[in-house]
VOTORMAR-810019 format. One record per residue (C-alpha): residue in three letters; residue number from 0; x, y, z. Coordinates in pm, whole numbers. Example, Ala and Ser with C-alpha at 12.3 -4.5 7.8 and 13.67 -1.06 7.14 Angstrom:
2
{mardren 'ala',0,{1230,-450,780}}
{mardren 'ser',1,{1367,-106,714}}
//
This chain:
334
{mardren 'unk',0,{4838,58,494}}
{mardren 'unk',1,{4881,-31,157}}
{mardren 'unk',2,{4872,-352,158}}
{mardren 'unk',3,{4534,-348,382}}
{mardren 'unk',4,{4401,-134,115}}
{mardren 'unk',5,{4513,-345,-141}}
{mardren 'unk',6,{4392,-682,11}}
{mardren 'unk',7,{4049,-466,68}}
{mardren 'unk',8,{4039,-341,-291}}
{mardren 'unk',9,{4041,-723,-402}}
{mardren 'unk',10,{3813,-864,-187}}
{mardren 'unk',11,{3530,-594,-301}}
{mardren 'unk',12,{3622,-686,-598}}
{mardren 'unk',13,{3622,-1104,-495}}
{mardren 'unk',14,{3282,-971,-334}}
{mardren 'unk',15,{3188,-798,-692}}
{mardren 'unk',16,{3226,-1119,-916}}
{mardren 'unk',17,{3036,-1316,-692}}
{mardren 'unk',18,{2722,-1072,-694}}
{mardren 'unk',19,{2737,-1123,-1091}}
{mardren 'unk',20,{2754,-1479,-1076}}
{mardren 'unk',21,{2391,-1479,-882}}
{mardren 'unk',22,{2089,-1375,-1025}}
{mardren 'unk',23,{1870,-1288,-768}}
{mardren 'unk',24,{1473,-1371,-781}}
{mardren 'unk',25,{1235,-1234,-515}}
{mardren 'unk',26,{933,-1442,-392}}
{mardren 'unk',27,{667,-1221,-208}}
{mardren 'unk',28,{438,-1469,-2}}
{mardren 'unk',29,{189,-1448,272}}
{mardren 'unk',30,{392,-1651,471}}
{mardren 'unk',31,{226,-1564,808}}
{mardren 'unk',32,{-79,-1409,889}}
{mardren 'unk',33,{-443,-1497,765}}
{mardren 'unk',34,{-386,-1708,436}}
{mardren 'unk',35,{17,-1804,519}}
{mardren 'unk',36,{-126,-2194,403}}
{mardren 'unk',37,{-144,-2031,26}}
{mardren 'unk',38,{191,-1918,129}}
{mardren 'unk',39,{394,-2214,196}}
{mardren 'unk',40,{189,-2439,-66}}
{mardren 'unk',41,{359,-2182,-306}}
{mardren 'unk',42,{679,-2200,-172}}
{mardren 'unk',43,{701,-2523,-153}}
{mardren 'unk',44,{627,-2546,-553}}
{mardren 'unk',45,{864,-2238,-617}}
{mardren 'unk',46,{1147,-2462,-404}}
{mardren 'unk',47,{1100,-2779,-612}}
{mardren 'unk',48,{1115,-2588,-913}}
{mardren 'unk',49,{1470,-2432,-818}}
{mardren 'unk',50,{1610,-2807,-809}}
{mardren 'unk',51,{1495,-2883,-1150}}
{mardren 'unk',52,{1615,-2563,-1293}}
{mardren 'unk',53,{1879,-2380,-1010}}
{mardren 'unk',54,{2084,-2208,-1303}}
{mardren 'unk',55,{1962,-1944,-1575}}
{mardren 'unk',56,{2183,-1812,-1835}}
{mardren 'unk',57,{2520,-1978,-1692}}
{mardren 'unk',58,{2427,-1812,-1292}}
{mardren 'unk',59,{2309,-1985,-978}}
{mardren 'unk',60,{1969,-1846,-900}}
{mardren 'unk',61,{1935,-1719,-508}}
{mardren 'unk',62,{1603,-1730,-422}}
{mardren 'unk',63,{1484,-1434,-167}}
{mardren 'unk',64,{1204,-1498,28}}
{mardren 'unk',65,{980,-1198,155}}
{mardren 'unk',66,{703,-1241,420}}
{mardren 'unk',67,{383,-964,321}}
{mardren 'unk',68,{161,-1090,658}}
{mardren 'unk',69,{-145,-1178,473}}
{mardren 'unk',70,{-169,-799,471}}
{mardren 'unk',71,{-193,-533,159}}
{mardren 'unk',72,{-19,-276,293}}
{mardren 'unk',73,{302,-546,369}}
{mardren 'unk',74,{247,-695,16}}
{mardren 'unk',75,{364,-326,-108}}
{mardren 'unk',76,{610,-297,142}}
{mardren 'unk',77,{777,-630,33}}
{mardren 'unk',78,{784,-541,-320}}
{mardren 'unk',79,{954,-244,-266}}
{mardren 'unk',80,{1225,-448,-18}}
{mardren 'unk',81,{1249,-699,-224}}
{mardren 'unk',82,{1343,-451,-560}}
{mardren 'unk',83,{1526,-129,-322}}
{mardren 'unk',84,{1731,-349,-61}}
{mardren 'unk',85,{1773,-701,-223}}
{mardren 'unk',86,{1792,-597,-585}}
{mardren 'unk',87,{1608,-903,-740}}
{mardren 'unk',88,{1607,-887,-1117}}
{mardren 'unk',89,{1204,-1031,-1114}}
{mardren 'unk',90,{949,-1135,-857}}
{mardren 'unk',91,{727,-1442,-816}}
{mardren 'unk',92,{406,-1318,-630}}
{mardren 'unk',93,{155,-1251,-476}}
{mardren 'unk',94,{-86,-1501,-390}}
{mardren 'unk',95,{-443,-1324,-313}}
{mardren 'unk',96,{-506,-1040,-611}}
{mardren 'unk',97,{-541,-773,-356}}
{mardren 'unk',98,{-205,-806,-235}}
{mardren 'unk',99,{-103,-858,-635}}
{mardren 'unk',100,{-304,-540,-710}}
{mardren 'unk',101,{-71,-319,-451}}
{mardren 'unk',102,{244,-528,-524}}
{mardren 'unk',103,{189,-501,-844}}
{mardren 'unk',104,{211,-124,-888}}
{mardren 'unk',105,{528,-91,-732}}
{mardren 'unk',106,{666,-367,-919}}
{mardren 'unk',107,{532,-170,-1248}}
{mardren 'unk',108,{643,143,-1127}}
{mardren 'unk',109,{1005,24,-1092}}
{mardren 'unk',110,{984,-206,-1408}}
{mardren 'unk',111,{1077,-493,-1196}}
{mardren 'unk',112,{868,-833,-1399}}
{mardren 'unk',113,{646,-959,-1145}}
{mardren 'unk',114,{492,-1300,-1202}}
{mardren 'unk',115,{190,-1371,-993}}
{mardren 'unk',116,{115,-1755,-922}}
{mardren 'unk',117,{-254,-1726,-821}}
{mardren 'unk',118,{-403,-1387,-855}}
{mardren 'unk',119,{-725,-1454,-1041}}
{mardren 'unk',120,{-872,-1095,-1050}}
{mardren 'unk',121,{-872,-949,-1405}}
{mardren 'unk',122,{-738,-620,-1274}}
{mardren 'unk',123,{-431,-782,-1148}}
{mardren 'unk',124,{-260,-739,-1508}}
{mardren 'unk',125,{-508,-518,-1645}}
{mardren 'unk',126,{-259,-236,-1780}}
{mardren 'unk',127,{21,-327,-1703}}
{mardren 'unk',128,{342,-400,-1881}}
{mardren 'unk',129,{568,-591,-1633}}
{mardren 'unk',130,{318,-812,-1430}}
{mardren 'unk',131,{160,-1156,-1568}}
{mardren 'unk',132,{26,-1429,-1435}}
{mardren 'unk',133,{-7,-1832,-1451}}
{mardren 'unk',134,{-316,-1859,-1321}}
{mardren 'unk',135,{-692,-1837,-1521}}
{mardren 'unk',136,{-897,-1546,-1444}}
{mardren 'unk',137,{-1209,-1484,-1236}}
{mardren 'unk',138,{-1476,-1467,-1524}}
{mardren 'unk',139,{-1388,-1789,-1632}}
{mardren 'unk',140,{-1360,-1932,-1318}}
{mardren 'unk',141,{-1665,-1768,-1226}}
{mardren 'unk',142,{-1870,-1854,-1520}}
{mardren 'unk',143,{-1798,-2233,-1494}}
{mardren 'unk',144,{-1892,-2222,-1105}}
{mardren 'unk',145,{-2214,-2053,-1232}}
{mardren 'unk',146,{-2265,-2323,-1516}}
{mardren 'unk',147,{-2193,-2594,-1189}}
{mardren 'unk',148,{-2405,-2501,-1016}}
{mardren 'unk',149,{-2731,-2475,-1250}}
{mardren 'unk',150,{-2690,-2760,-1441}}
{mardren 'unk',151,{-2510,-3007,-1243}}
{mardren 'unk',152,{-2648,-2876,-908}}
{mardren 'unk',153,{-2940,-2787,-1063}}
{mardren 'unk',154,{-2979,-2479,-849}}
{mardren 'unk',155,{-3229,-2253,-907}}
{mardren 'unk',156,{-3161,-1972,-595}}
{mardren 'unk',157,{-2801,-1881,-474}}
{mardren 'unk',158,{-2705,-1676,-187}}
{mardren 'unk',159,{-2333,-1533,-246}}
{mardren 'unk',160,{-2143,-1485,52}}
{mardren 'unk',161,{-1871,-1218,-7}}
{mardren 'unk',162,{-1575,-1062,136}}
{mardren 'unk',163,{-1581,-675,58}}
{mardren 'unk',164,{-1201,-660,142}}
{mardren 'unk',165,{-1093,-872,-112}}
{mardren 'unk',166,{-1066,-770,-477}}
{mardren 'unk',167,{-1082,-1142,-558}}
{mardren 'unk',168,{-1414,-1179,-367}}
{mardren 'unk',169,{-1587,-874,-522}}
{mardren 'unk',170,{-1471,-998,-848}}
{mardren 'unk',171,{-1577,-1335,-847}}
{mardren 'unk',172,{-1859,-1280,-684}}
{mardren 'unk',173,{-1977,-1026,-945}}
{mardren 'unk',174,{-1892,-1264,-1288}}
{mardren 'unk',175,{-2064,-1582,-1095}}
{mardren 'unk',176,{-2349,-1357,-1035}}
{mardren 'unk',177,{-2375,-1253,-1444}}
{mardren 'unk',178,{-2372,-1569,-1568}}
{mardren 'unk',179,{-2589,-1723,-1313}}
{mardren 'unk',180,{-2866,-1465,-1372}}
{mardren 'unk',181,{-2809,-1466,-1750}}
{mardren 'unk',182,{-2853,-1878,-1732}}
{mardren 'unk',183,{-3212,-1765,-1562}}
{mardren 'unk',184,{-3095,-1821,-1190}}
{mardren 'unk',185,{-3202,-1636,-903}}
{mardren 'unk',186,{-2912,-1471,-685}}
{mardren 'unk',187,{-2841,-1269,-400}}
{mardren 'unk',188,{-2578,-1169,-219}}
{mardren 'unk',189,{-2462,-1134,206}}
{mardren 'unk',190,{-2139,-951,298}}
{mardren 'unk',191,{-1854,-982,537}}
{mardren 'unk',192,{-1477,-916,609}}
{mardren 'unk',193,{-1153,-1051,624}}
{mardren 'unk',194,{-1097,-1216,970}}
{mardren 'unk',195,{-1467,-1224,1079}}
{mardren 'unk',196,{-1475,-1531,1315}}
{mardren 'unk',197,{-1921,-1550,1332}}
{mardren 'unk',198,{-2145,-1492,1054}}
{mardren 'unk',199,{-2484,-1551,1248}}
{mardren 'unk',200,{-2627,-1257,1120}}
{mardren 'unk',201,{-2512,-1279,775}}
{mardren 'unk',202,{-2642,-1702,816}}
{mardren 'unk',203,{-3001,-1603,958}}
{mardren 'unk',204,{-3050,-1342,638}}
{mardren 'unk',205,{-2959,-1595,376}}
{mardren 'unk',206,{-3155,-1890,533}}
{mardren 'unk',207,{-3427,-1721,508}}
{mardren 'unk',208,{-3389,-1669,174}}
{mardren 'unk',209,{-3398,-2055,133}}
{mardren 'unk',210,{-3135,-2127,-87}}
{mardren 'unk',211,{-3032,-2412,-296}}
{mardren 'unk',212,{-2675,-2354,-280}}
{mardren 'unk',213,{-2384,-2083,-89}}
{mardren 'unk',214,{-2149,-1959,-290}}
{mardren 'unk',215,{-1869,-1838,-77}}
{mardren 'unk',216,{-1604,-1646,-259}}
{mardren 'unk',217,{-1380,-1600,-12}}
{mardren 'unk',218,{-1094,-1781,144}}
{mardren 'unk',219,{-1023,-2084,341}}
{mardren 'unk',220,{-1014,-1945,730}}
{mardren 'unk',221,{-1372,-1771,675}}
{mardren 'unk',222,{-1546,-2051,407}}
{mardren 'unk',223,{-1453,-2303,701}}
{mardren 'unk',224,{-1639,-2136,966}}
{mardren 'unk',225,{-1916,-2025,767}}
{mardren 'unk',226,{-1995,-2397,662}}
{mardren 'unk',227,{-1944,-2515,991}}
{mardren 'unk',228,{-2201,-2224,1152}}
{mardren 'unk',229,{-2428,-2311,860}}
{mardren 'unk',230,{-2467,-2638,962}}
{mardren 'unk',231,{-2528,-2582,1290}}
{mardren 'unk',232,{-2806,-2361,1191}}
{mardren 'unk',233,{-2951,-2652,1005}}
{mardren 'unk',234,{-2820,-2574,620}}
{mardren 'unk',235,{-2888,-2871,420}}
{mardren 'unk',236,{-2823,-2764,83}}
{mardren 'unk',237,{-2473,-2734,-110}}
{mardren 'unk',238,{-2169,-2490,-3}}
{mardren 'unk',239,{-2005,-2388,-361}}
{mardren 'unk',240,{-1669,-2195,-359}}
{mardren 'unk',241,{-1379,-2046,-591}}
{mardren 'unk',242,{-1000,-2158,-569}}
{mardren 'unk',243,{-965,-1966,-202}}
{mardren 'unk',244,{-1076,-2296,-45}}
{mardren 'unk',245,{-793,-2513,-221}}
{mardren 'unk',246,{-566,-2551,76}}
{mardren 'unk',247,{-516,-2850,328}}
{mardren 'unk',248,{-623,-2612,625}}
{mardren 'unk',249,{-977,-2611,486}}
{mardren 'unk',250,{-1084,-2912,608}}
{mardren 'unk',251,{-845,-2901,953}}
{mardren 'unk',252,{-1101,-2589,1028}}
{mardren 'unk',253,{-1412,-2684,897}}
{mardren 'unk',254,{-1398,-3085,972}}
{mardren 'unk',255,{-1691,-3245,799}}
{mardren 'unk',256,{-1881,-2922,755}}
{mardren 'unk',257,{-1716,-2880,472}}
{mardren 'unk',258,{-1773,-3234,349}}
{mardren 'unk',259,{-1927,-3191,12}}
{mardren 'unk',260,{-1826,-2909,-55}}
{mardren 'unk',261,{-1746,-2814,-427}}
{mardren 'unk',262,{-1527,-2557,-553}}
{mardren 'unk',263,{-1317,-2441,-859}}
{mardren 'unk',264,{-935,-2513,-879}}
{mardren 'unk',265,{-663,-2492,-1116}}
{mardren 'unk',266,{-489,-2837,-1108}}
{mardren 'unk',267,{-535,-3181,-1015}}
{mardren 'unk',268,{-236,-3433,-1005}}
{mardren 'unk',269,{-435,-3699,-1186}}
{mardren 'unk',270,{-442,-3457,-1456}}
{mardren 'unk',271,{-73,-3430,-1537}}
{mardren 'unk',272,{-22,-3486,-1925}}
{mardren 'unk',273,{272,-3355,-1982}}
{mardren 'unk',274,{652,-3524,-1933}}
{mardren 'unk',275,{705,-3235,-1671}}
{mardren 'unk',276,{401,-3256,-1508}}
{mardren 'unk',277,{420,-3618,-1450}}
{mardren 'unk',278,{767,-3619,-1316}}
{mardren 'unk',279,{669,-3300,-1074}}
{mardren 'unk',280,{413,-3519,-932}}
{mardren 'unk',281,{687,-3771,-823}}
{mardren 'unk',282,{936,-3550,-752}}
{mardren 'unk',283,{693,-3364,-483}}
{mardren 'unk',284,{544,-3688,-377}}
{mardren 'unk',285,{923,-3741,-295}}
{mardren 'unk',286,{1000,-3462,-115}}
{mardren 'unk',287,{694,-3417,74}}
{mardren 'unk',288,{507,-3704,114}}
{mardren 'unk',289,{184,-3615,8}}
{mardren 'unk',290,{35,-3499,-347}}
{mardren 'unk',291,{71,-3183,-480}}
{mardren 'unk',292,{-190,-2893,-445}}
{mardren 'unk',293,{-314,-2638,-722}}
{mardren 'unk',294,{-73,-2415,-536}}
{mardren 'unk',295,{220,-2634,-536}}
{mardren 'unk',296,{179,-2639,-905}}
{mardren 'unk',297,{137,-2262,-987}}
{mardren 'unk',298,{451,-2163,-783}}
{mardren 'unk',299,{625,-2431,-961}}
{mardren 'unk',300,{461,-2329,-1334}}
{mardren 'unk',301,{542,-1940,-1229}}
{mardren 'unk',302,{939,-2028,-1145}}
{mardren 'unk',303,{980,-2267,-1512}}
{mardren 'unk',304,{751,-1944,-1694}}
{mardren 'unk',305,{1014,-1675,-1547}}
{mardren 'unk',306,{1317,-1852,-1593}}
{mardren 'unk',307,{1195,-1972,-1961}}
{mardren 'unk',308,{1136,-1620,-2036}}
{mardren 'unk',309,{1505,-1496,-1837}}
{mardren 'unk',310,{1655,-1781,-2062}}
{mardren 'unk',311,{1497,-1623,-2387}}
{mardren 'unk',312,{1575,-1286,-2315}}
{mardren 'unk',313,{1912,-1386,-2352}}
{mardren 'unk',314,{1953,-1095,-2060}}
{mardren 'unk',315,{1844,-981,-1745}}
{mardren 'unk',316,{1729,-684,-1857}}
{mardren 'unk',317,{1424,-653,-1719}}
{mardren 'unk',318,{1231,-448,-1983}}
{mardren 'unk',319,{1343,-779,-2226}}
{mardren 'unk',320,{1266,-1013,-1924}}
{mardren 'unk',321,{906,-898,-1916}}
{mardren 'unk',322,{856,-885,-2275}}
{mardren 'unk',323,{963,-1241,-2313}}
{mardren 'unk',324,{699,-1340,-1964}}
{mardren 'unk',325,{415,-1179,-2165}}
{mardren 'unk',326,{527,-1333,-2512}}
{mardren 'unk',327,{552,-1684,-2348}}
{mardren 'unk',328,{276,-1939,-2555}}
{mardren 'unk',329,{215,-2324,-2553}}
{mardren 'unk',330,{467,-2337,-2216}}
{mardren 'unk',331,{488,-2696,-2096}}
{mardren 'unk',332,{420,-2656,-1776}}
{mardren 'unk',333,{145,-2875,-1535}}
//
């Protein structure tokens, strides 16, 4: 009996060491659902990221990968897994700001650093001590689709389709809307939800408004179908959107509907500057066989920004860890 105990005694304690040696990192994606496409783009940047940098202060990183379902009430859910069960030191997520907004108060609650990839809402970080971001922001993303669209476009009426379940939606749609009236613009708006498959009704109202461009702030599944039903009603002007279109299953829904389209994004691989940049674009290009998307890049930017800041901390501490996330400044990222 002794010796079981004994042998037990030092394999907890085997068990123990092993546990230190890992620092453990959640990542809270939509990896199913609605929106999983924003999911696995992140993922896959988060993943490439690990082989450039798979160690942080002398410990293997373990990467734990939590599903929130597209859904807000999951995205909590998963926070709160991912800091109770797993015991992660940080978290990279969420994608959409919604699911940010209700991650992120359980990830400030706890004082668990939570770096978001993509959440463009203002509100996301508004407040907040222990979630960031490595993403812009909705007024300026807004403001320069605005700017687009009047002098470039040179529209003159805009019919804003928007998603009242989505804090990104609301958002954007409200800081396109300022700076669009403020450049002398006229502007409307339509609503819809999440998941809505036909937008005749909402279509019929803003045709008849006669509109030189539709700004959809939404996200790819519904910007697809409402191009496509546009279209078909016989829309001939120009379909402008925010980063929620940026993902390959855009155009494998809409088809050429959603030729021409414009929108807003955060990265473009022909843009890569930096030493980094340049050799993520071969790296993925390598491992995937395609070029990178904007989301590729921000889950590989938000890995390099938390690790930097784990690395500087000197600790994982995660009071320090989030201190050093919020201090970070001329990062060379993408």
């Amino acid at each position: 009996m002794r010796k079981l105990f004994l042998f037990m005694f030092i394999l907890a304690f085997v068990f123990i060491a092993i546990a230190e040696d890992v620092v453990k990192i959640g990542v809270v994606l939509p990896m199913t659902g609605g929106i999983s496409a924003f999911g696995k783009l992140v993922w896959e940047g988060v993943q490439l990221a690990y082989e450039f940098k798979p160690t942080v202060l002398g410990k293997k990183v373990e990467l734990i990968l939590l599903d929130n379902r597209s859904e807000k009430t999951e995205a909590a859910n998963a926070v709160t897994r991912a800091i109770d069960k797993e015991r992660v030191v940080a978290i990279i997520g969420e994608v959409a700001s919604s699911h940010s907004l209700a991650g992120g108060e359980i990830a400030e609650k706890k004082g668990i650093p939570m770096v978001s990839p993509s959440s463009t809402n203002p509100l996301v970080t508004q407040g907040k001590k222990f979630v960031s971001r490595v993403c812009f922001i909705d007024p300026f993303q807004g403001s320069a689709g605005a700017e687009f669209a009047y002098n470039y476009l040179k529209a003159r009426n805009v019919v804003i389709f928007t998603d009242i379940e989505q804090d990104y939606s609301v958002g954007l749609s409200k800081f396109f809307m300022d700076t669009f009236k403020k450049l002398g613009g006229k502007v409307s708006q339509v609503f819809y939800k999440t998941g809505d498959q036909e937008f005749s009704a909402q279509l019929t109202v803003a045709l008849s408004r006669n509109p030189d461009v539709i700004y959809i702030t939404g996200y790819y599944p519904e910007i697809a179908l409402i191009c496509q039903q546009a279209k078909v009603l016989g829309y001939t002007g120009y379909f402008l959107t925010g980063d929620g279109a940026d993902a390959p299953e855009l155009i494998e829904i809409g088809g050429d509907a959603v030729e021409g389209l414009y929108f807003t994004t955060h990265y473009h691989p022909k843009g890569a500057v930096t030493e980094i940049g340049k050799e993520f674009v071969e790296k993925f290009r390598e491992k995937y066989g395609r070029d990178p998307a904007a989301l590729n890049a921000l889950g590989f930017d938000a890995y390099l920004v938390l690790i930097d800041a784990i690395e500087r901390a000197g600790s994982l501490d995660p009071v320090k860890i989030a201190e050093e996330v919020r201090k970070t400044k001329n990062f060379e990222g993408m």
